[in-house]
HTML snippet that shows the backbone in 3Dmol.js (N, CA, C, O; Angstrom):
<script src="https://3Dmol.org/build/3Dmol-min.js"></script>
<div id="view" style="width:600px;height:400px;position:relative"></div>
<script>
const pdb = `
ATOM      1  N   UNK A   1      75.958 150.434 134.240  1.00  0.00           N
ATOM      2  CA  UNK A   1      77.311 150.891 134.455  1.00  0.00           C
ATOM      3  C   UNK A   1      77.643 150.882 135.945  1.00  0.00           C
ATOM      4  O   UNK A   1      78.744 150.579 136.404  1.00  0.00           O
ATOM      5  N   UNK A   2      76.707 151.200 136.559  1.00  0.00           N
ATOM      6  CA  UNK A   2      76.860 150.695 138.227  1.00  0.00           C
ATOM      7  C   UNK A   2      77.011 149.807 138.681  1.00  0.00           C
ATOM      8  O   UNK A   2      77.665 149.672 139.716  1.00  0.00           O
ATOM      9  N   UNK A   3      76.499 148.971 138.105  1.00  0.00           N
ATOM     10  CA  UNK A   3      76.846 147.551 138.376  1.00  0.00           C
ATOM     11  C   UNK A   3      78.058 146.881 137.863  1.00  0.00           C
ATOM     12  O   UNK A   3      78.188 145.679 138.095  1.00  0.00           O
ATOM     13  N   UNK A   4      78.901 147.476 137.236  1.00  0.00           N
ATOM     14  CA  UNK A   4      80.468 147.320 136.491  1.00  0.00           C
ATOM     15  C   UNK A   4      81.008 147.717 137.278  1.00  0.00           C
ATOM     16  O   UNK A   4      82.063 147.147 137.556  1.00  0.00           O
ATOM     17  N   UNK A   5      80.607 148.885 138.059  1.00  0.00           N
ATOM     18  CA  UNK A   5      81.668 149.545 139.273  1.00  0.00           C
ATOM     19  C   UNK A   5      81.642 148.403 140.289  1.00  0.00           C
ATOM     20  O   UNK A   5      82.539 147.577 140.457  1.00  0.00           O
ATOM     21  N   UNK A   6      80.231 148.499 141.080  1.00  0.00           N
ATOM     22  CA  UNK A   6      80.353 147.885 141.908  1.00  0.00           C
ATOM     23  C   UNK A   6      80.787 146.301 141.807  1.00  0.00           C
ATOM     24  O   UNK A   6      80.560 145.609 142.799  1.00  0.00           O
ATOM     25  N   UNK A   7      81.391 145.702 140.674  1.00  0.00           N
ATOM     26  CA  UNK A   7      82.116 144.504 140.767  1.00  0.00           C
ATOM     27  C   UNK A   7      83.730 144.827 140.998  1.00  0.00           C
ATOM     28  O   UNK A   7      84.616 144.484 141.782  1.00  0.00           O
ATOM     29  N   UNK A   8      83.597 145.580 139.994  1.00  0.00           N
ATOM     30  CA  UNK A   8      85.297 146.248 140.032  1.00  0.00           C
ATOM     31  C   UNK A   8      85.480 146.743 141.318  1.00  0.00           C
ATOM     32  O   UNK A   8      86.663 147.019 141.519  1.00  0.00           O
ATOM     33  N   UNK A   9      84.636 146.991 142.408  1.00  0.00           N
ATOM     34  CA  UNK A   9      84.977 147.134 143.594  1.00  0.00           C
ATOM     35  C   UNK A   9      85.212 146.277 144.384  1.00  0.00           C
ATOM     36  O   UNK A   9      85.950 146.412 145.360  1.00  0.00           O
ATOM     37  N   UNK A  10      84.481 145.052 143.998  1.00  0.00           N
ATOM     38  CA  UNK A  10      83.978 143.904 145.084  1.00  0.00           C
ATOM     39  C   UNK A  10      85.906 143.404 144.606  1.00  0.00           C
ATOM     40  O   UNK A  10      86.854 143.731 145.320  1.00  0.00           O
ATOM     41  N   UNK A  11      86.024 142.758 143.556  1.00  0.00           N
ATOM     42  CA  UNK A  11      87.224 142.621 143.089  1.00  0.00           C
ATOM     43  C   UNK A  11      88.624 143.379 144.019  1.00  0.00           C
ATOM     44  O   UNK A  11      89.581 142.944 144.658  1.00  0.00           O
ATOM     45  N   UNK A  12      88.133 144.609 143.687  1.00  0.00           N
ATOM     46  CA  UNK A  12      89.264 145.459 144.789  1.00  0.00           C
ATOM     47  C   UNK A  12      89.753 144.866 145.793  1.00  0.00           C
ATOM     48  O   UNK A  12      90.882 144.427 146.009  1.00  0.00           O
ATOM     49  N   UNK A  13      88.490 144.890 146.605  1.00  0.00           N
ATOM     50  CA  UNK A  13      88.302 144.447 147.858  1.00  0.00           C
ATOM     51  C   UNK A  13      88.788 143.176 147.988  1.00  0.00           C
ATOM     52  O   UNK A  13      89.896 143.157 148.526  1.00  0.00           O
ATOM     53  N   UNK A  14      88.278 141.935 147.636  1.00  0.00           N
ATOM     54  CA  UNK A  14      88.906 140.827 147.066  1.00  0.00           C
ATOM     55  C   UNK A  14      90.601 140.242 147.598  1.00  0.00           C
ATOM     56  O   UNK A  14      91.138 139.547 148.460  1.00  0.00           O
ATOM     57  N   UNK A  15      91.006 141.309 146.084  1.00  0.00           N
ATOM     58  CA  UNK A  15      92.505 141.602 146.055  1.00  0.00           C
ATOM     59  C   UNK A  15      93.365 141.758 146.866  1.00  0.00           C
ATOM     60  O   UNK A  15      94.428 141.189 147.112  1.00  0.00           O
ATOM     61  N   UNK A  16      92.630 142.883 147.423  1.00  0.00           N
ATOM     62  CA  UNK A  16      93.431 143.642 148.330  1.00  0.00           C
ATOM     63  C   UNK A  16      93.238 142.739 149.779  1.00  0.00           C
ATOM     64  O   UNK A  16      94.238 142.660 150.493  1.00  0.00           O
ATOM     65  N   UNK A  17      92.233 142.193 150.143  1.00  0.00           N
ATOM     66  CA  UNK A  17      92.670 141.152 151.231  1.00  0.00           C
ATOM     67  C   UNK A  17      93.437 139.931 150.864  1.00  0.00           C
ATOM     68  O   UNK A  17      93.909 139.382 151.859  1.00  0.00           O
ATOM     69  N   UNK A  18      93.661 139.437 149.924  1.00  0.00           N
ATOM     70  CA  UNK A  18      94.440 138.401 148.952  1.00  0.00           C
ATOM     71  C   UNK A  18      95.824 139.004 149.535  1.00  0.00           C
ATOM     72  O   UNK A  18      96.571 138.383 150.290  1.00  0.00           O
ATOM     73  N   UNK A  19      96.029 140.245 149.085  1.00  0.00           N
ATOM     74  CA  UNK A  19      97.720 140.944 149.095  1.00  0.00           C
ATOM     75  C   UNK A  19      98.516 140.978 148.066  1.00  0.00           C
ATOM     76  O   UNK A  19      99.730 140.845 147.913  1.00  0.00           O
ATOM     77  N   UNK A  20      96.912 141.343 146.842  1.00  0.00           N
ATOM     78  CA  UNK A  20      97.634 141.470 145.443  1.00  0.00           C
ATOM     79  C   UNK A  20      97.559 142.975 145.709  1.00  0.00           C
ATOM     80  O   UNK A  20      96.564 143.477 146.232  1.00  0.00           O
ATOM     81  N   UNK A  21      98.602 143.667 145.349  1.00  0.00           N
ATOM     82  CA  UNK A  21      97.958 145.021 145.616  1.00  0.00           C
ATOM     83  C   UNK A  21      97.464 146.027 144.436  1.00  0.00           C
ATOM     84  O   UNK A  21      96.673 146.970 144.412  1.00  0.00           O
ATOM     85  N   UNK A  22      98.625 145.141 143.079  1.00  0.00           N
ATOM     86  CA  UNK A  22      98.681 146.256 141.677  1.00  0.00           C
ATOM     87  C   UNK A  22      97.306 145.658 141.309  1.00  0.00           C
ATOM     88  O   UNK A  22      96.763 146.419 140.509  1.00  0.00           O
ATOM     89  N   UNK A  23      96.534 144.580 141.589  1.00  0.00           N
ATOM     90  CA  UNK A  23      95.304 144.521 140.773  1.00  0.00           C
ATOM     91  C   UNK A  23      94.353 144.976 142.237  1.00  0.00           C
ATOM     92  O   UNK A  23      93.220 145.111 141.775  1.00  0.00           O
ATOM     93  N   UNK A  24      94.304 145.159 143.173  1.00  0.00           N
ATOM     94  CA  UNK A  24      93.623 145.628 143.737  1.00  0.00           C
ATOM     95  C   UNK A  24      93.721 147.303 143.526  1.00  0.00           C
ATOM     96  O   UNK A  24      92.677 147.944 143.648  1.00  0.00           O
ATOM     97  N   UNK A  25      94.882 147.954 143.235  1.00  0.00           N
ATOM     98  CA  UNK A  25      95.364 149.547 143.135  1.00  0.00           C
ATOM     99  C   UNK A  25      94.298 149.676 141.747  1.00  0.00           C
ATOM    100  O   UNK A  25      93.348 150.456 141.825  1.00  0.00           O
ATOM    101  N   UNK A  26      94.531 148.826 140.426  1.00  0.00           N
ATOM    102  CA  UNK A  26      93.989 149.175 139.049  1.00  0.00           C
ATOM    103  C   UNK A  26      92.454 148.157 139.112  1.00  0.00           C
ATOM    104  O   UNK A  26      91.878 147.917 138.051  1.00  0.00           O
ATOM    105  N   UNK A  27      92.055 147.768 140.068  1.00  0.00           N
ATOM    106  CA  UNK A  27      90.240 146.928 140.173  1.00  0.00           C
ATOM    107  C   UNK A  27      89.651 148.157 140.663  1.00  0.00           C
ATOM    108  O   UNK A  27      88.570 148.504 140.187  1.00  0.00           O
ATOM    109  N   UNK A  28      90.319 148.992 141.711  1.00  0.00           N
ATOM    110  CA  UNK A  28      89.645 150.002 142.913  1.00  0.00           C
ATOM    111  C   UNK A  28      89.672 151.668 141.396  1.00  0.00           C
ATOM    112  O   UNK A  28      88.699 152.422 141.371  1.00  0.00           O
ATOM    113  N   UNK A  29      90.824 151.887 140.428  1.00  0.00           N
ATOM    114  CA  UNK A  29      90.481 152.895 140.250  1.00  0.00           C
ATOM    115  C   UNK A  29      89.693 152.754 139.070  1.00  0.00           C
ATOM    116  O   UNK A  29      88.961 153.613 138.579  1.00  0.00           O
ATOM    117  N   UNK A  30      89.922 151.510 138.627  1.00  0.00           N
ATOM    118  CA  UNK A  30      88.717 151.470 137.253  1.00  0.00           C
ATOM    119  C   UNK A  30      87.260 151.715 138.166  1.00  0.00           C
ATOM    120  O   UNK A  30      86.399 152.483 137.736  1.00  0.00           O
ATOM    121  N   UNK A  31      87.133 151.166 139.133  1.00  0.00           N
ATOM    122  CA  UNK A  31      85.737 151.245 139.918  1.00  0.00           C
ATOM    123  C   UNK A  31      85.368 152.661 139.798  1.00  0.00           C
ATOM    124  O   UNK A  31      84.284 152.962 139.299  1.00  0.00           O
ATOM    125  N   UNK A  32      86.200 153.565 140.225  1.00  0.00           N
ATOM    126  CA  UNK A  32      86.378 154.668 140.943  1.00  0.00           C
ATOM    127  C   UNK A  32      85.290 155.945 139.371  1.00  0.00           C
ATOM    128  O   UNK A  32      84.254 156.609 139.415  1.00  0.00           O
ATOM    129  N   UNK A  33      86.281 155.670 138.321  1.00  0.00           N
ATOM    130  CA  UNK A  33      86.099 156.180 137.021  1.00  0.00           C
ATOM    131  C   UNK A  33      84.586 155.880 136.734  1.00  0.00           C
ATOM    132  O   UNK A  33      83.662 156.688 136.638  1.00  0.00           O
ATOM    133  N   UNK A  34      84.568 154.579 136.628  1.00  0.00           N
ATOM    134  CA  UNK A  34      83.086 154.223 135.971  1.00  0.00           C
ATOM    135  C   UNK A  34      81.868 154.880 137.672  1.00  0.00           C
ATOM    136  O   UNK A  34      80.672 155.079 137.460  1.00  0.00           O
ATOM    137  N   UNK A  35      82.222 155.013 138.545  1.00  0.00           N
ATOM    138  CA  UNK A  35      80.773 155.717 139.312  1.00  0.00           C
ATOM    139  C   UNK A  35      81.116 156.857 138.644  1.00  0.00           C
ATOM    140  O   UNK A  35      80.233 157.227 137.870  1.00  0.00           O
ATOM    141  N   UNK A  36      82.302 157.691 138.682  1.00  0.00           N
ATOM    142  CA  UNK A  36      82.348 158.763 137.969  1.00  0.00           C
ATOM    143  C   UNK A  36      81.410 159.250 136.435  1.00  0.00           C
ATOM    144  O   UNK A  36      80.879 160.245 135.944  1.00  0.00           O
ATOM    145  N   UNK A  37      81.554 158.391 136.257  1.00  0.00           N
ATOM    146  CA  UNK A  37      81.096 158.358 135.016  1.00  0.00           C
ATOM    147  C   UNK A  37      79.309 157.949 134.931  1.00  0.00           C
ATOM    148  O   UNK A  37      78.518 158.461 134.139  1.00  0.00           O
ATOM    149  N   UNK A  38      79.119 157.348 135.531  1.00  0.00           N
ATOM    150  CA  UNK A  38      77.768 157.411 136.313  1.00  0.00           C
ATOM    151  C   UNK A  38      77.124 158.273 136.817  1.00  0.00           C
ATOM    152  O   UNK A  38      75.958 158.523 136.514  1.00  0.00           O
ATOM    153  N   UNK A  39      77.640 158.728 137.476  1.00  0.00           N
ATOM    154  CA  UNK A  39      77.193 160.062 138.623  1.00  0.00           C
ATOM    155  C   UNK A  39      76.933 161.340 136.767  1.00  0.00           C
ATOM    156  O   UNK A  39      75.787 161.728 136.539  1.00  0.00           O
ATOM    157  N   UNK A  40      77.800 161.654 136.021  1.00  0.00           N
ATOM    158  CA  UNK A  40      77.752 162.400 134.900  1.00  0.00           C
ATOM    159  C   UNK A  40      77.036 162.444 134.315  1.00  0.00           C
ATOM    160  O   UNK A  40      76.381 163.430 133.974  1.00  0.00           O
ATOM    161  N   UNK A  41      76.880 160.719 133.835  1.00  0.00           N
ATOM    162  CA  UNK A  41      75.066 161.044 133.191  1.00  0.00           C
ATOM    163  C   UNK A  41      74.002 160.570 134.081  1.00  0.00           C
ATOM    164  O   UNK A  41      72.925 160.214 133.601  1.00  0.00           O
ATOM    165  N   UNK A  42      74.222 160.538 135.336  1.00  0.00           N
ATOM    166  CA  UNK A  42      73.110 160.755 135.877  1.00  0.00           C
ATOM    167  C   UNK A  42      72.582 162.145 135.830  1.00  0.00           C
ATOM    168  O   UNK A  42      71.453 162.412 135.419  1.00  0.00           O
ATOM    169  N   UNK A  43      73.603 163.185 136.347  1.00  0.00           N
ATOM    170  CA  UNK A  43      73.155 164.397 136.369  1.00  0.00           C
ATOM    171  C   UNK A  43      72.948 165.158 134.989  1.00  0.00           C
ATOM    172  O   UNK A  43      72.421 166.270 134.974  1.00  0.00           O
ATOM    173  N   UNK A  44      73.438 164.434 133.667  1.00  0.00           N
ATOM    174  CA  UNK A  44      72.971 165.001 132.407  1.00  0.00           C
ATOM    175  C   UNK A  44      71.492 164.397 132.428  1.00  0.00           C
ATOM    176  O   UNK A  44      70.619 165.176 132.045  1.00  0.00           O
ATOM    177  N   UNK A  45      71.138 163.280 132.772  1.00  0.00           N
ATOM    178  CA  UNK A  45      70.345 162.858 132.593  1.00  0.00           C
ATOM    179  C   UNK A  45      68.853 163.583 132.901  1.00  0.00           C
ATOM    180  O   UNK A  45      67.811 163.542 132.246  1.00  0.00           O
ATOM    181  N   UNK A  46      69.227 164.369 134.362  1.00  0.00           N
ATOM    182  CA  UNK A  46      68.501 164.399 135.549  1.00  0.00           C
ATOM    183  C   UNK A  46      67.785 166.283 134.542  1.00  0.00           C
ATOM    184  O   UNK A  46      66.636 166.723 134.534  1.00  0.00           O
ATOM    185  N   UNK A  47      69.067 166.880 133.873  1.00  0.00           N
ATOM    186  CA  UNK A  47      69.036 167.915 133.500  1.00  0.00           C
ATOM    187  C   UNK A  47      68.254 168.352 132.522  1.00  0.00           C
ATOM    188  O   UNK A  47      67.696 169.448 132.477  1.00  0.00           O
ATOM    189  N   UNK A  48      68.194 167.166 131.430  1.00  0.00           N
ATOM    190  CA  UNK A  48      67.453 167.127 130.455  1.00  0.00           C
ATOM    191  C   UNK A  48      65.984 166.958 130.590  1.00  0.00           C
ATOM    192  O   UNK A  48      64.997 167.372 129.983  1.00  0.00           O
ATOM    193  N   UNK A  49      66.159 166.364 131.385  1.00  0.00           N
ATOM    194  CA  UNK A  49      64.483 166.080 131.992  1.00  0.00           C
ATOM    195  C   UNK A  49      63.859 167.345 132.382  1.00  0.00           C
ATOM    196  O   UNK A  49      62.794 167.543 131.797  1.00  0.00           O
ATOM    197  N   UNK A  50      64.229 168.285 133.227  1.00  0.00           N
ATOM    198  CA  UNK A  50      64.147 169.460 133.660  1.00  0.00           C
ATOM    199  C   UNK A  50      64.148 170.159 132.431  1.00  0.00           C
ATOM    200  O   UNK A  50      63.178 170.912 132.348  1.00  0.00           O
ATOM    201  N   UNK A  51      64.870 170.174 131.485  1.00  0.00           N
ATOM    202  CA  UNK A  51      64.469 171.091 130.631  1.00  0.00           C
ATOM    203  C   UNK A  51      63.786 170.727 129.304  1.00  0.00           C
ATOM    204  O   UNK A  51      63.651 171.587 128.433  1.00  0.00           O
ATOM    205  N   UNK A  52      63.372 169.520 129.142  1.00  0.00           N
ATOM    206  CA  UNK A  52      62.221 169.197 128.239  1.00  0.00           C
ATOM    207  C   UNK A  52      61.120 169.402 128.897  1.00  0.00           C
ATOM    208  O   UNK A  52      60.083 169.418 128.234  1.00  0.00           O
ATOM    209  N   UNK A  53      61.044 169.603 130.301  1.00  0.00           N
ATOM    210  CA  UNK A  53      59.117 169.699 130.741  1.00  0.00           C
ATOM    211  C   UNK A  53      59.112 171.148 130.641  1.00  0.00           C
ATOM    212  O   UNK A  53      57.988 171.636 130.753  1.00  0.00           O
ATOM    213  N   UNK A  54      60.366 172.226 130.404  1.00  0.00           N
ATOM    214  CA  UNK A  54      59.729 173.393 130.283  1.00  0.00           C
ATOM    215  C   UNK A  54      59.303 174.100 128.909  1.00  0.00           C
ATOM    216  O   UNK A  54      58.716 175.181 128.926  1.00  0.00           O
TER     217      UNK A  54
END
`;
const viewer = $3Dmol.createViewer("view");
viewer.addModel(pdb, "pdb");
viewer.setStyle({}, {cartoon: {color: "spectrum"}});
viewer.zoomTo();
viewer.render();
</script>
């Protein structure tokens, strides 16, 4: 899933030097969502672990 962001970023970026801006505005916040969404189950991830070794 990180690796979905970080295209949807590269894309952004892309875009936005192109001087598209509405697909650089909607490449940058889909990016934005999916680390979000990353970062979430990372830390569910991180949590569960912690509480199956006890």
């Amino acid at each position: 899933m990180l690796y979905y962001a970080l295209i949807f970023l590269i894309v952004a970026i892309v875009a936005g030097a192109l001087g598209f801006g509405g697909i650089a505005g909607t490449s940058a916040g889909i990016a934005q969502i999916l680390f979000f969404v990353f970062l979430a189950l990372l830390v569910l991830s991180l949590l569960s672990g912690v509480f199956r070794k006890k």
